[in-house]
DOZAVEX-581631 format. One line per 2 residues: number of its first residue (from 1); their letters; for each residue x, y, z of N, C-alpha, C. Coordinates in steps of 0.02 Angstrom, whole numbers, always signed. Layout:
<sites>
NUM = A = X Y Z X Y Z X Y Z ~ ...;
</sites>
This chain:
<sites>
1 = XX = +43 -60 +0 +0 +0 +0 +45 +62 +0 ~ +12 +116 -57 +69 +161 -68 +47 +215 -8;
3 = XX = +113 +273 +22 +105 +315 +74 +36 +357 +57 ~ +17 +376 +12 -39 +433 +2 -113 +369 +16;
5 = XX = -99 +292 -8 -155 +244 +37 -158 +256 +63 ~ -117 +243 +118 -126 +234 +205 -142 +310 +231;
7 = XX = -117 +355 +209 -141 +434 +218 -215 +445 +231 ~ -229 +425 +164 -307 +408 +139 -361 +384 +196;
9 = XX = -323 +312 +204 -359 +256 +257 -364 +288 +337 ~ -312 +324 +350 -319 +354 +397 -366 +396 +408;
11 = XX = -373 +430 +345 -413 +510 +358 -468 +491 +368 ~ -497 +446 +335 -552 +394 +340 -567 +377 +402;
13 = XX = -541 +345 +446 -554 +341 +518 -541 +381 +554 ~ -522 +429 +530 -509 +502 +599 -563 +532 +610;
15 = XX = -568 +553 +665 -655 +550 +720 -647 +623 +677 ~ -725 +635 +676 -759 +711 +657 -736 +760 +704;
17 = XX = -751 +818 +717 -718 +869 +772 -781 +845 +817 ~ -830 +853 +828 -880 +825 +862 -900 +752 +901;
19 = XX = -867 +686 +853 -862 +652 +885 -781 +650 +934 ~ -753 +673 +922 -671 +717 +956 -713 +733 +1024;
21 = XX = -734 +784 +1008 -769 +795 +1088 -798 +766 +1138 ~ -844 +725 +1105 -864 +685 +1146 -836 +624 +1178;
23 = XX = -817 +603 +1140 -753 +547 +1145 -718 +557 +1223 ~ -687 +621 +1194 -666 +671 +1254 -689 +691 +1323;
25 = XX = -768 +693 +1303 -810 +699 +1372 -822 +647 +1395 ~ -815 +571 +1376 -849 +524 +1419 -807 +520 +1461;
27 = XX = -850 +476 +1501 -831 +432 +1572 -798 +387 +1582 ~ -760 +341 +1618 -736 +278 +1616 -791 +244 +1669;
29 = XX = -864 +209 +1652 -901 +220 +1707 -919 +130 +1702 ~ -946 +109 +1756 -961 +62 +1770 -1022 +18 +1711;
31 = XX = -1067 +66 +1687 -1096 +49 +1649 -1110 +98 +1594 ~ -1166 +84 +1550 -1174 +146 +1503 -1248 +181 +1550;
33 = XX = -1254 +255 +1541 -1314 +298 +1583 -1372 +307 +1518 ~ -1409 +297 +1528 -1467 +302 +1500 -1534 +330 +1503;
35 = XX = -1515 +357 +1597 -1559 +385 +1618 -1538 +468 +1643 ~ -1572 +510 +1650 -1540 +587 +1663 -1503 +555 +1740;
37 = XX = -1535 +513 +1796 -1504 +516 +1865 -1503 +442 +1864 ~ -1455 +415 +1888 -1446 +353 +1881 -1388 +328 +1948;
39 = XX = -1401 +333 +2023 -1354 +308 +2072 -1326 +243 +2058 ~ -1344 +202 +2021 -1289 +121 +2012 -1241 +151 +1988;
41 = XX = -1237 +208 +1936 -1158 +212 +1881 -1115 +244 +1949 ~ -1045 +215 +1921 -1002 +247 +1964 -951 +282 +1882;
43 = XX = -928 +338 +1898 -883 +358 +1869 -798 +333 +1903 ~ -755 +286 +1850 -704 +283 +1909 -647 +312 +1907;
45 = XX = -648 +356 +1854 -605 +397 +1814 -613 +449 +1858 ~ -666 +492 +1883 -682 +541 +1934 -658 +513 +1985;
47 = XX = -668 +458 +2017 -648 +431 +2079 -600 +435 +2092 ~ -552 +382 +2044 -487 +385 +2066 -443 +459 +2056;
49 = XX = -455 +512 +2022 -417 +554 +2005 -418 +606 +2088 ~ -504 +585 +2099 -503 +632 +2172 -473 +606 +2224;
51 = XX = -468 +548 +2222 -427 +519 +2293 -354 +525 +2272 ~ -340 +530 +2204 -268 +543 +2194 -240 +625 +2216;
53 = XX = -296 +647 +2192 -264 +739 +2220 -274 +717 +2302 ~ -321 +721 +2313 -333 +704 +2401 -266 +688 +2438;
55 = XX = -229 +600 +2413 -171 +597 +2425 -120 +634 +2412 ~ -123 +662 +2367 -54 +715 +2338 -54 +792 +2399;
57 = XX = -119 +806 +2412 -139 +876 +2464 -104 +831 +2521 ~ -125 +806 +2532 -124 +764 +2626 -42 +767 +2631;
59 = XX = -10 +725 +2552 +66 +726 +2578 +99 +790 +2587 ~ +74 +849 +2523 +111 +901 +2520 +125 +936 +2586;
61 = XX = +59 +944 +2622 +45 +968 +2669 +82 +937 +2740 ~ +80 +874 +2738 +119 +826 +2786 +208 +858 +2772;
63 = XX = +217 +856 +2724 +313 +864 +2706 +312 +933 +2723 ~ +261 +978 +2737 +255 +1049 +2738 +262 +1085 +2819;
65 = XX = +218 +1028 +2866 +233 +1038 +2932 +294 +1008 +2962 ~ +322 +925 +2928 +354 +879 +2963 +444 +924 +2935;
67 = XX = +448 +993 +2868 +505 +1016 +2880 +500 +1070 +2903 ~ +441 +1095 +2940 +431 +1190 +2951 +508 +1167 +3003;
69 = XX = +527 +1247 +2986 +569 +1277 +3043 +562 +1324 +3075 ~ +582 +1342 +3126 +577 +1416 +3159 +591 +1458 +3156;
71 = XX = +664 +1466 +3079 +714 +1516 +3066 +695 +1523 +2996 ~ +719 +1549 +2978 +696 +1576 +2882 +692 +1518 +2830;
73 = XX = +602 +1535 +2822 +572 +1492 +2785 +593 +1479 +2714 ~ +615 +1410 +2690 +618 +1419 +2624 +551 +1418 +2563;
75 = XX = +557 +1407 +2526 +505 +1429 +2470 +445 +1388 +2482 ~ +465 +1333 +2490 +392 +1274 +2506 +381 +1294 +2541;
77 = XX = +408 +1301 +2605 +381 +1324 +2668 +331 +1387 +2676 ~ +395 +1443 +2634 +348 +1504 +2634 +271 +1513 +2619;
79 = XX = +278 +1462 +2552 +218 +1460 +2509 +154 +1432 +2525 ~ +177 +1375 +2594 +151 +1347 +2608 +86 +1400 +2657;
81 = XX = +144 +1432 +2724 +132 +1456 +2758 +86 +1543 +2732 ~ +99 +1568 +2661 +61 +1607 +2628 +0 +1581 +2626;
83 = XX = -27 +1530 +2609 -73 +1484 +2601 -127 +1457 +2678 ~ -81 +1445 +2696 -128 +1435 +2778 -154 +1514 +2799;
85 = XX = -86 +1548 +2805 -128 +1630 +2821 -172 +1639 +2806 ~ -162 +1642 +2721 -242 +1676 +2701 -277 +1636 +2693;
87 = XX = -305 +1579 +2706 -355 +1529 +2744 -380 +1546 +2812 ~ -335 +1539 +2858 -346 +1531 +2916 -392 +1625 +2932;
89 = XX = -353 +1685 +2886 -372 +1756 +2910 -458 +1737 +2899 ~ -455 +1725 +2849 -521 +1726 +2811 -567 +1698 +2841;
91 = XX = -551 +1619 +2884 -593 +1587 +2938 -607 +1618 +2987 ~ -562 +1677 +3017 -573 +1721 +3068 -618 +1757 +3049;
93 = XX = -621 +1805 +3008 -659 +1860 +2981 -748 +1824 +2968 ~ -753 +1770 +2955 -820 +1738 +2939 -839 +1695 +2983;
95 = XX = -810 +1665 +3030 -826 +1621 +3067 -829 +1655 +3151 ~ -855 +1670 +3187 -864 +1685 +3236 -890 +1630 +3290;
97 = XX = -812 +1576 +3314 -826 +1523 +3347 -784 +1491 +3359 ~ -779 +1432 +3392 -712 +1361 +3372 -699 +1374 +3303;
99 = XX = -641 +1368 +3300 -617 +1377 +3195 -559 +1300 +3221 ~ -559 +1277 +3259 -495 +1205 +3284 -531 +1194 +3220;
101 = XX = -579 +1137 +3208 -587 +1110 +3140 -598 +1135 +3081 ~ -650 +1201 +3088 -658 +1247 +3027 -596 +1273 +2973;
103 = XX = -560 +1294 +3013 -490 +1331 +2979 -442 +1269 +2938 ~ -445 +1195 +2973 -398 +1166 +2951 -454 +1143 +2878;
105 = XX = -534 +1124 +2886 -565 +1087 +2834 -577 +1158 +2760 ~ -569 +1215 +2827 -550 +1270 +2754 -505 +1243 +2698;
107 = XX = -444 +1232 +2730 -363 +1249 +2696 -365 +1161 +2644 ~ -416 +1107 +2684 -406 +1059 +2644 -458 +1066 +2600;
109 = XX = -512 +1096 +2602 -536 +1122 +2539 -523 +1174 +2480 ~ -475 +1210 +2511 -431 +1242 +2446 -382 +1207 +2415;
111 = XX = -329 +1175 +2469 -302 +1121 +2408 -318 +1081 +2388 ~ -353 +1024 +2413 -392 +973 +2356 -409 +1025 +2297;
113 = XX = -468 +1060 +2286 -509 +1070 +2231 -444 +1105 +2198 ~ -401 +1122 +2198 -343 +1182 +2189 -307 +1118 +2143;
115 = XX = -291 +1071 +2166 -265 +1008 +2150 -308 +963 +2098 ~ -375 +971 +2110 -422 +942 +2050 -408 +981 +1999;
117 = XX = -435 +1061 +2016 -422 +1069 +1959 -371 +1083 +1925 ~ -310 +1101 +1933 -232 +1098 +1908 -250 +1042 +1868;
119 = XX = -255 +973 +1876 -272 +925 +1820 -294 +947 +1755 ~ -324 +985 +1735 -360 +1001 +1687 -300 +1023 +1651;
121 = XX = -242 +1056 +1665 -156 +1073 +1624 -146 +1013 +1594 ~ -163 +966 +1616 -133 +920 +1570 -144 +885 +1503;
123 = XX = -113 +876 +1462 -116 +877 +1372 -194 +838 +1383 ~ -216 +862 +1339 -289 +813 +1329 -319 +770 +1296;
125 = XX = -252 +746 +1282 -244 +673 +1196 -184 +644 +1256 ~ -152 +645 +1320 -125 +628 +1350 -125 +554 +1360;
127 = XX = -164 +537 +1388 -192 +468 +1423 -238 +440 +1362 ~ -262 +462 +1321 -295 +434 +1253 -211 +410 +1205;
129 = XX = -165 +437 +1211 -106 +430 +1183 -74 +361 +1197 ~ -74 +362 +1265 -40 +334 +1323 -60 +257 +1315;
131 = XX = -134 +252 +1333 -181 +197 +1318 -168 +161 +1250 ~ -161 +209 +1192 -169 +181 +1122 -87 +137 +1102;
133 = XX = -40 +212 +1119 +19 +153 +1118 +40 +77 +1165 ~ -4 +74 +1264 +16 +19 +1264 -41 -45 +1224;
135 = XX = -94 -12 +1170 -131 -66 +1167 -190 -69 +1222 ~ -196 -30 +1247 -265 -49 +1303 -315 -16 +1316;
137 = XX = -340 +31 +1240 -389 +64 +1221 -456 +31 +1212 ~ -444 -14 +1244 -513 -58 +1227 -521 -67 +1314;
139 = XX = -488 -60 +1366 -497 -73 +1434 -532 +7 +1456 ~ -489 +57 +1416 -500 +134 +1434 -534 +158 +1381;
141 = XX = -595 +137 +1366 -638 +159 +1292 -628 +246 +1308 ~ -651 +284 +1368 -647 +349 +1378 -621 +348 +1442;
143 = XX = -585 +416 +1457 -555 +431 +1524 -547 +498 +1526 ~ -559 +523 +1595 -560 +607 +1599 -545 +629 +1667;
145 = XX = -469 +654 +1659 -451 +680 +1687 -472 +716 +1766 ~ -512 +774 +1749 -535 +821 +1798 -593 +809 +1833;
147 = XX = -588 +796 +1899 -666 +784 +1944 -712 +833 +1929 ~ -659 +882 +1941 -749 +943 +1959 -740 +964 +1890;
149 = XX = -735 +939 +1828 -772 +923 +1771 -830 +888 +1762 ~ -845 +867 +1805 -891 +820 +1830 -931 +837 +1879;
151 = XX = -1006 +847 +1859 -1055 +852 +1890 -1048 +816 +1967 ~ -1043 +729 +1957 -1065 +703 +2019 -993 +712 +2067;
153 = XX = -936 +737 +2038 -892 +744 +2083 -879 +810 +2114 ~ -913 +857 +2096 -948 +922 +2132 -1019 +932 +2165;
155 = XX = -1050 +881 +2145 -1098 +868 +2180 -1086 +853 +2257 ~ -1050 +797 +2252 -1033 +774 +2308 -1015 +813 +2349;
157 = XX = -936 +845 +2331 -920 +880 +2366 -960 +920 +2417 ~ -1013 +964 +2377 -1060 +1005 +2403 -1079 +972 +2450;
159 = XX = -1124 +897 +2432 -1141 +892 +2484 -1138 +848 +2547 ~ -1049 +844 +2547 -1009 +834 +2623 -1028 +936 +2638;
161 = XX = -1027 +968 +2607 -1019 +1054 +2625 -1100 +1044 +2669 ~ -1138 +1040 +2643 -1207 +1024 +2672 -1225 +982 +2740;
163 = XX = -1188 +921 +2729 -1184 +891 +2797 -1138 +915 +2851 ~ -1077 +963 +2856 -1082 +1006 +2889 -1117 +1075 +2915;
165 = XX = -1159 +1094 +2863 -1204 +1156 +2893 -1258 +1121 +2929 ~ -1274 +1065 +2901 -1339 +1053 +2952 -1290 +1024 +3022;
167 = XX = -1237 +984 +3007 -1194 +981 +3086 -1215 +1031 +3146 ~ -1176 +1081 +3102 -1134 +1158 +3148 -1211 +1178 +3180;
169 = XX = -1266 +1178 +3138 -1346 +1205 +3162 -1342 +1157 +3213 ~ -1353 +1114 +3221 -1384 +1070 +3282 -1332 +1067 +3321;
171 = XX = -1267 +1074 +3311 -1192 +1090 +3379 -1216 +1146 +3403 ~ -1232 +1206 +3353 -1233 +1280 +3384 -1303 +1278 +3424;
173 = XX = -1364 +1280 +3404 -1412 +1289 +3408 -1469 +1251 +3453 ~ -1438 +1178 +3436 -1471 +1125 +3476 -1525 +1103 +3430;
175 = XX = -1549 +1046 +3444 -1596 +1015 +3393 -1671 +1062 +3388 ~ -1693 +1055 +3444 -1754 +1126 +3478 -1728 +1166 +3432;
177 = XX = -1679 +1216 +3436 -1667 +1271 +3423 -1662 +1257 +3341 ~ -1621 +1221 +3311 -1614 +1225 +3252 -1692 +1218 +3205;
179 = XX = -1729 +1178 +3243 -1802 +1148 +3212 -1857 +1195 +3224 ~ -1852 +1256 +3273 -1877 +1303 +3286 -1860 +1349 +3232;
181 = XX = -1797 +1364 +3200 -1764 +1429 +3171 -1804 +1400 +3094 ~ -1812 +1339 +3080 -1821 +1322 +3018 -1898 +1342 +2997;
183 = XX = -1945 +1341 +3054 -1994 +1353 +3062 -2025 +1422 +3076 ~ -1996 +1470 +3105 -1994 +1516 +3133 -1963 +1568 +3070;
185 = XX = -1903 +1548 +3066 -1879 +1624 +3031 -1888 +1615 +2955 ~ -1893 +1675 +2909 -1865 +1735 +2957 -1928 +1771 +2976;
187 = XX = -1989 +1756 +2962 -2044 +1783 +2983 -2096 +1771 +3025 ~ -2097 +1733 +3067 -2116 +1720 +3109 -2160 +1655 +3121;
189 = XX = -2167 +1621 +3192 -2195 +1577 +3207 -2262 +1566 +3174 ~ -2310 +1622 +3115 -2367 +1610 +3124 -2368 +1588 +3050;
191 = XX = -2309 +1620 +2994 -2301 +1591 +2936 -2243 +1521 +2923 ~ -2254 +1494 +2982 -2216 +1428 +3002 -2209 +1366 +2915;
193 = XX = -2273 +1348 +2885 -2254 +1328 +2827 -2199 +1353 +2776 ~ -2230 +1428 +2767 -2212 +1464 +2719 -2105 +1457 +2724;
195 = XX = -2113 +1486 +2813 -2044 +1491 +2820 -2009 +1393 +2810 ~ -2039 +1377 +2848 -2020 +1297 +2816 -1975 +1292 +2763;
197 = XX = -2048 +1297 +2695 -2015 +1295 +2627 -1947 +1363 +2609 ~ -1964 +1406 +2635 -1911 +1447 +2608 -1840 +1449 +2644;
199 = XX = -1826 +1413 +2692 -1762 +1382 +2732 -1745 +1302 +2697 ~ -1791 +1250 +2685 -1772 +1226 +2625 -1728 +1237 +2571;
201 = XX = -1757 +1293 +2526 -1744 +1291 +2477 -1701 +1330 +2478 ~ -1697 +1352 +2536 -1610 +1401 +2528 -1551 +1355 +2562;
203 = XX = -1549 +1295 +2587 -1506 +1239 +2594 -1481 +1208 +2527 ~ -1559 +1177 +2488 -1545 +1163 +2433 -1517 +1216 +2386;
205 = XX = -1520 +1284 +2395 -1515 +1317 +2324 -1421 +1335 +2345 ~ -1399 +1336 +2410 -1347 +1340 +2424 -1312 +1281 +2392;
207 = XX = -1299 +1207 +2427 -1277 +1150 +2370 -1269 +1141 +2311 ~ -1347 +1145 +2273 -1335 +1155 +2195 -1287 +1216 +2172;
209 = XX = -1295 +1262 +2184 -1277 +1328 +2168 -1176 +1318 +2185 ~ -1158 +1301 +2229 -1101 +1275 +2252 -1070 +1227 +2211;
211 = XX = -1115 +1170 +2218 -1086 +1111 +2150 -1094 +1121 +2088 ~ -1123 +1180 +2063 -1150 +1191 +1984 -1088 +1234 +1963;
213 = XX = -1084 +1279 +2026 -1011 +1345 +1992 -949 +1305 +1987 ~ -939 +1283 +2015 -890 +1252 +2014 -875 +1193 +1943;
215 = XX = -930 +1157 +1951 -917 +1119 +1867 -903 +1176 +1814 ~ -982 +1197 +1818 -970 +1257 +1761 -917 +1287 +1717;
217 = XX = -878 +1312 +1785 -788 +1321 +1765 -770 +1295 +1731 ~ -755 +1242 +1778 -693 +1173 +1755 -713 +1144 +1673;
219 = XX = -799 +1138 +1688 -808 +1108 +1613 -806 +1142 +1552 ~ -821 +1215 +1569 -805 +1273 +1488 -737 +1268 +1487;
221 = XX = -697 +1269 +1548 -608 +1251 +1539 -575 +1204 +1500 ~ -623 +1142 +1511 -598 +1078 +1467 -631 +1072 +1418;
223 = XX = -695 +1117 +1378 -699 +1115 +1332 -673 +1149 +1291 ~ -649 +1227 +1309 -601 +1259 +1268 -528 +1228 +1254;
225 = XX = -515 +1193 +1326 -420 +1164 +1284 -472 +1113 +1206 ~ -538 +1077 +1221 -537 +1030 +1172 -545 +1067 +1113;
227 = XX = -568 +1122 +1086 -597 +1150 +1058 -523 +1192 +1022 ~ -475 +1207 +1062 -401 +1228 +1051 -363 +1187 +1006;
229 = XX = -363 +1082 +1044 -314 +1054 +1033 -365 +1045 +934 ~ -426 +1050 +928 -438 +1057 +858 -413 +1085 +834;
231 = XX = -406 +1152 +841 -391 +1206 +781 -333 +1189 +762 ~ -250 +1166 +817 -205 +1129 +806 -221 +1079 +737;
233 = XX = -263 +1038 +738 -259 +981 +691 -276 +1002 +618 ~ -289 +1066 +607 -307 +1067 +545 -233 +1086 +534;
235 = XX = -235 +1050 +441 -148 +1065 +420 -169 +1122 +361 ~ -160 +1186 +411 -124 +1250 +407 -69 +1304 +437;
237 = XX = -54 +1334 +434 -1 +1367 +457 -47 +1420 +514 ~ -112 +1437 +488 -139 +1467 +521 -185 +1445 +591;
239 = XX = -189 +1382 +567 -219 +1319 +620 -160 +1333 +657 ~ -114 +1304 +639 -57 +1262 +699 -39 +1331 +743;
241 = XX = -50 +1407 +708 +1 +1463 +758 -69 +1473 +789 ~ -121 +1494 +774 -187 +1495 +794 -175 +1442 +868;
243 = XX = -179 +1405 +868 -165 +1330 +912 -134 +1342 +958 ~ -66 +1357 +951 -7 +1383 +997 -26 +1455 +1024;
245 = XX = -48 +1497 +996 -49 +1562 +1033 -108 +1557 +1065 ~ -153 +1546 +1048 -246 +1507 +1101 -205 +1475 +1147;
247 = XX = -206 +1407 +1134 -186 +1375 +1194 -129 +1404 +1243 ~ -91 +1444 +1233 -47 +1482 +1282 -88 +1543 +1318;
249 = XX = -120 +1564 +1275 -177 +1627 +1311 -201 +1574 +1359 ~ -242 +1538 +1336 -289 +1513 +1383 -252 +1477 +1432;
251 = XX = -198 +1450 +1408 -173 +1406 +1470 -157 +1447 +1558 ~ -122 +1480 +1510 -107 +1571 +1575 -171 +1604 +1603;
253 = XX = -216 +1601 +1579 -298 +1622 +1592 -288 +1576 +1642 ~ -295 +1505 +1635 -333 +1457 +1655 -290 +1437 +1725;
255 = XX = -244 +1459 +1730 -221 +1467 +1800 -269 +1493 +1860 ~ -273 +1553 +1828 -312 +1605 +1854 -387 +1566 +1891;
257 = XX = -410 +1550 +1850 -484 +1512 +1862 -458 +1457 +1912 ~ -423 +1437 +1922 -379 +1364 +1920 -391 +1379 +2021;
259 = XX = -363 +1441 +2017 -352 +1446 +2104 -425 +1488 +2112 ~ -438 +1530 +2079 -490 +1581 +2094 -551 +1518 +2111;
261 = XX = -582 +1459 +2063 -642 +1437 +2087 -606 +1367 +2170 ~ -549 +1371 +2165 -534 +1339 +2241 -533 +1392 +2308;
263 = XX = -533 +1447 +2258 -542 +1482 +2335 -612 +1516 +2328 ~ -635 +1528 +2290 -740 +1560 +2289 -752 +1475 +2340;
265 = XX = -748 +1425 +2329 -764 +1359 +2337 -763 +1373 +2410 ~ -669 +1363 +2430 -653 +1390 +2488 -714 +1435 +2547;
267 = XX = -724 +1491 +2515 -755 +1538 +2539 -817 +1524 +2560 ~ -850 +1497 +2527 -931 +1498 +2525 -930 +1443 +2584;
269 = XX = -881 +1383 +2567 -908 +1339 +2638 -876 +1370 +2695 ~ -840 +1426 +2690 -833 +1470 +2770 -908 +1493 +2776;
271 = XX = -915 +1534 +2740 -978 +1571 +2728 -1052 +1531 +2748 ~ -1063 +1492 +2717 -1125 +1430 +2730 -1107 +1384 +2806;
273 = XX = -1032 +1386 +2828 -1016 +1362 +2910 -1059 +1421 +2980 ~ -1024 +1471 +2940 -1010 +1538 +2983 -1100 +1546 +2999;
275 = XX = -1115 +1537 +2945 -1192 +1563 +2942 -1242 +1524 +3016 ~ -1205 +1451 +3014 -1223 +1415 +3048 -1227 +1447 +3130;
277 = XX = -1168 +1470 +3142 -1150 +1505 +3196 -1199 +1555 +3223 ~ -1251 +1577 +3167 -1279 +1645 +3177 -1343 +1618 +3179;
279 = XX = -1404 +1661 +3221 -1467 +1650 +3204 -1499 +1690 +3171 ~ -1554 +1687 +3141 -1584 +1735 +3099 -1617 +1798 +3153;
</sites>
């Protein structure tokens, strides 16, 4: 078969820009979803990537206290200790209470998600590459990188964030007290339904709203590198510099977003703790 064949044969099986994407967006999931909500699927591509940042935070952080010194900090250290500050200030300023656990579940919620999403830097034909040369594209049909690209892995998150606000209410408040405030505020004992539903739906609208911004991000993030590493593939001169100067804009952008939605993230579960602290 002459070189301009196999050229040919190739072009022939090279995915559309559309099926590219999607390809791109699936899951590595336990089964195929068929339904909009479906609790049997597990995503394990989300899974394992979050317990992998998880581990990677826990050690950084571990090598971070086990070399602090008392005399002039070096760079990890410094960086480190930049990082707890403005965690820990910020827990002060919003939290009016015990912060012993608050301040530390702050600082591990900025680096985890800080750490999820940094994932998203990485090439995005990477592990599709990786897979194809050892041959085991048929074990990894799809794989994706970034959790909180992922709905149910920001979901979640949220709502461990949730099972602490209703915690901190019944620590602060007492069960009486918390089941009274739900009923009661903010208008009083006599519109007790009304207030009901509208303390509801501001629990719920907190969660969703928490786990939605956060994908949101991450997922217009990973659809623009996909949408980038295209323009790359077309063979032009204007494609390929097009390609390189996008993807360098955005990559430098995408820093930005990268820490900014780990610390809005950060914030809000001070914010949604703190709140706890307070009565209406």
């Amino acid at each position: 078969m002459t070189t301009e064949a196999i050229a040919g044969a190739a072009a022939e099986h090279a995915p559309t820009a559309s099926e590219y994407i999607v390809h791109h967006l699936g899951h590595l999931s336990t089964k195929h979803q068929d339904k909009i909500i479906d609790f049997s699927i597990l995503n394990m591509d989300t899974i394992f990537w979050s317990v992998f940042a998880g581990v990677v935070g826990c050690l950084v952080m571990y090598m971070a206290a086990r070399k602090a010194t008392s005399g002039v900090p070096g760079r990890f250290q410094a960086a480190v200790e930049m990082v707890y500050e403005m965690v820990d200030n910020q827990a002060k300023s919003i939290v009016h209470g015990d912060r012993s656990f608050i301040a530390p579940l702050a600082l591990t919620i900025f680096v985890w998600v800080a750490l999820m999403n940094s994932l998203d830097f990485l090439p995005v034909d990477m592990f599709s590459g990786l897979f194809s040369y050892f041959g085991i594209e048929h074990i990894f049909p799809h794989h994706r990188v970034v959790p909180t690209a992922d709905l149910n892995g920001t979901m979640g998150i949220a709502l461990g964030v949730f099972a602490l606000m209703i915690y901190y209410n019944l620590k602060i408040k007492g069960v009486g007290g918390f089941i009274h405030e739900l009923f009661a505020a903010p208008f009083g004992i006599w519109l007790a339904p009304f207030n009901l539903l509208l303390n509801v739906i501001e629990f719920a609208a907190k969660t969703v709203s928490l786990a939605m911004r956060l994908f949101g991000n991450m997922f217009a993030g990973e659809l623009l590198f996909l949408l980038i590493a295209l323009l790359g593939s077309t063979a032009t001169v204007f494609g390929f510099a097009g390609h390189v100067l996008a993807g360098t804009i955005w990559a430098i952008f995408h820093i930005l977003i990268v820490f900014l939605q780990a610390f809005i993230f950060m914030m809000l579960t001070l914010v949604y703790i703190g709140q706890a602290h307070e009565g209406h």
